[in-house]
C-alpha positions as CSV (number, residue, x, y, z in Angstrom):
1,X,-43.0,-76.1,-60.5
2,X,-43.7,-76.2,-64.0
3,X,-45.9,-73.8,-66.1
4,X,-48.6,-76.1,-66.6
5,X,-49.0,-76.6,-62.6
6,X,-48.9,-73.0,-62.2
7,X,-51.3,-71.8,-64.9
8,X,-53.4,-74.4,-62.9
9,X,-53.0,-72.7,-59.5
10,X,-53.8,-69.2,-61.3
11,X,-57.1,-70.5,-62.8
12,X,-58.2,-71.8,-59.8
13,X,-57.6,-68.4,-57.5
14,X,-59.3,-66.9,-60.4
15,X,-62.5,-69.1,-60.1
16,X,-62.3,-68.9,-56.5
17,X,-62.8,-65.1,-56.6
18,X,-65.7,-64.9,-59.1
19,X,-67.6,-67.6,-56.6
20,X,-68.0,-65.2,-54.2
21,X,-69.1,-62.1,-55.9
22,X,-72.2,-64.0,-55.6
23,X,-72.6,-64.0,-51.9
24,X,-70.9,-61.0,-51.4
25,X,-71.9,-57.5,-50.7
26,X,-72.6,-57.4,-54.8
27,X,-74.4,-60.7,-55.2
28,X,-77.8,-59.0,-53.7
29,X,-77.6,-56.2,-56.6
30,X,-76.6,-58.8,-59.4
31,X,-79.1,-61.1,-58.6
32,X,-82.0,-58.3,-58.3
33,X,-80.5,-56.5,-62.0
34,X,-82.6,-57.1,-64.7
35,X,-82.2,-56.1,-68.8
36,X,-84.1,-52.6,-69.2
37,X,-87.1,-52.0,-71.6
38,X,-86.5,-50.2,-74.6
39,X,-88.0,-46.7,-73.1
40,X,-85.6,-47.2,-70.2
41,X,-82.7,-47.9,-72.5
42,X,-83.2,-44.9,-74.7
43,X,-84.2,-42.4,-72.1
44,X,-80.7,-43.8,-70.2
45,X,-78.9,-43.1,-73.8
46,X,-80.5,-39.2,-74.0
47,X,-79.2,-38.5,-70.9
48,X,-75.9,-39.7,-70.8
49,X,-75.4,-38.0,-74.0
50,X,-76.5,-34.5,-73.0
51,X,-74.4,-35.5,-69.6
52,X,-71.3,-35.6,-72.3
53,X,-72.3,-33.0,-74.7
54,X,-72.4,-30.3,-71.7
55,X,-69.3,-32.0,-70.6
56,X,-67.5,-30.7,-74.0
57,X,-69.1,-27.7,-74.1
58,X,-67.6,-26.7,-70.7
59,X,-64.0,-28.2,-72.1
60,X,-64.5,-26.2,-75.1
61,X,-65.5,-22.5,-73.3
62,X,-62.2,-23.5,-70.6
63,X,-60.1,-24.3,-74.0
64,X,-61.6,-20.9,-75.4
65,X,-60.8,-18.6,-72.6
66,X,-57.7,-20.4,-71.8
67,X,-56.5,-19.1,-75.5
68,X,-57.6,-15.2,-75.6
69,X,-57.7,-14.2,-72.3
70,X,-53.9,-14.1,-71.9
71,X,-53.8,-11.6,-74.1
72,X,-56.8,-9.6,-73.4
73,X,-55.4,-9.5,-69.6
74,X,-51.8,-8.6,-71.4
75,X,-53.5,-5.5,-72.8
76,X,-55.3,-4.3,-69.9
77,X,-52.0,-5.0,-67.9
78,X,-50.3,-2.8,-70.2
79,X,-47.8,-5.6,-70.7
């Protein structure tokens, strides 16, 4: 078989697939999704980033402890 036949065969599994993510269990929410207004979009954008800013700040206080409370513990041990 050469390449081009089975580039050929690959594209057309490949189209095969996408046809039916529009009768599948996904094709009811694609087809009901719609672009969101500008308020949507920018209360959507707040969110998400206070989602990731408390994110960091809990990575930063873990990262914080995880550096001086071995020694703190240390000194209480008596180590």
């Amino acid at each position: 078989m050469s390449f081009i036949n089975k580039v050929w065969k690959t594209q057309q599994k490949l189209e095969e697939r996408f046809k039916k993510i529009g009768r599948g269990q996904y094709g009811r929410v694609l087809r009901l999704a719609r672009k969101p207004t500008t308020d949507e979009f920018v209360k959507s954008s707040w969110v998400v980033g206070i989602g990731i800013a408390i994110v960091g700040f809990i990575g930063f206080v873990v990262y914080y402890v995880w550096l001086k409370a071995p020694p703190i513990v240390a000194d209480l041990l008596g180590i």
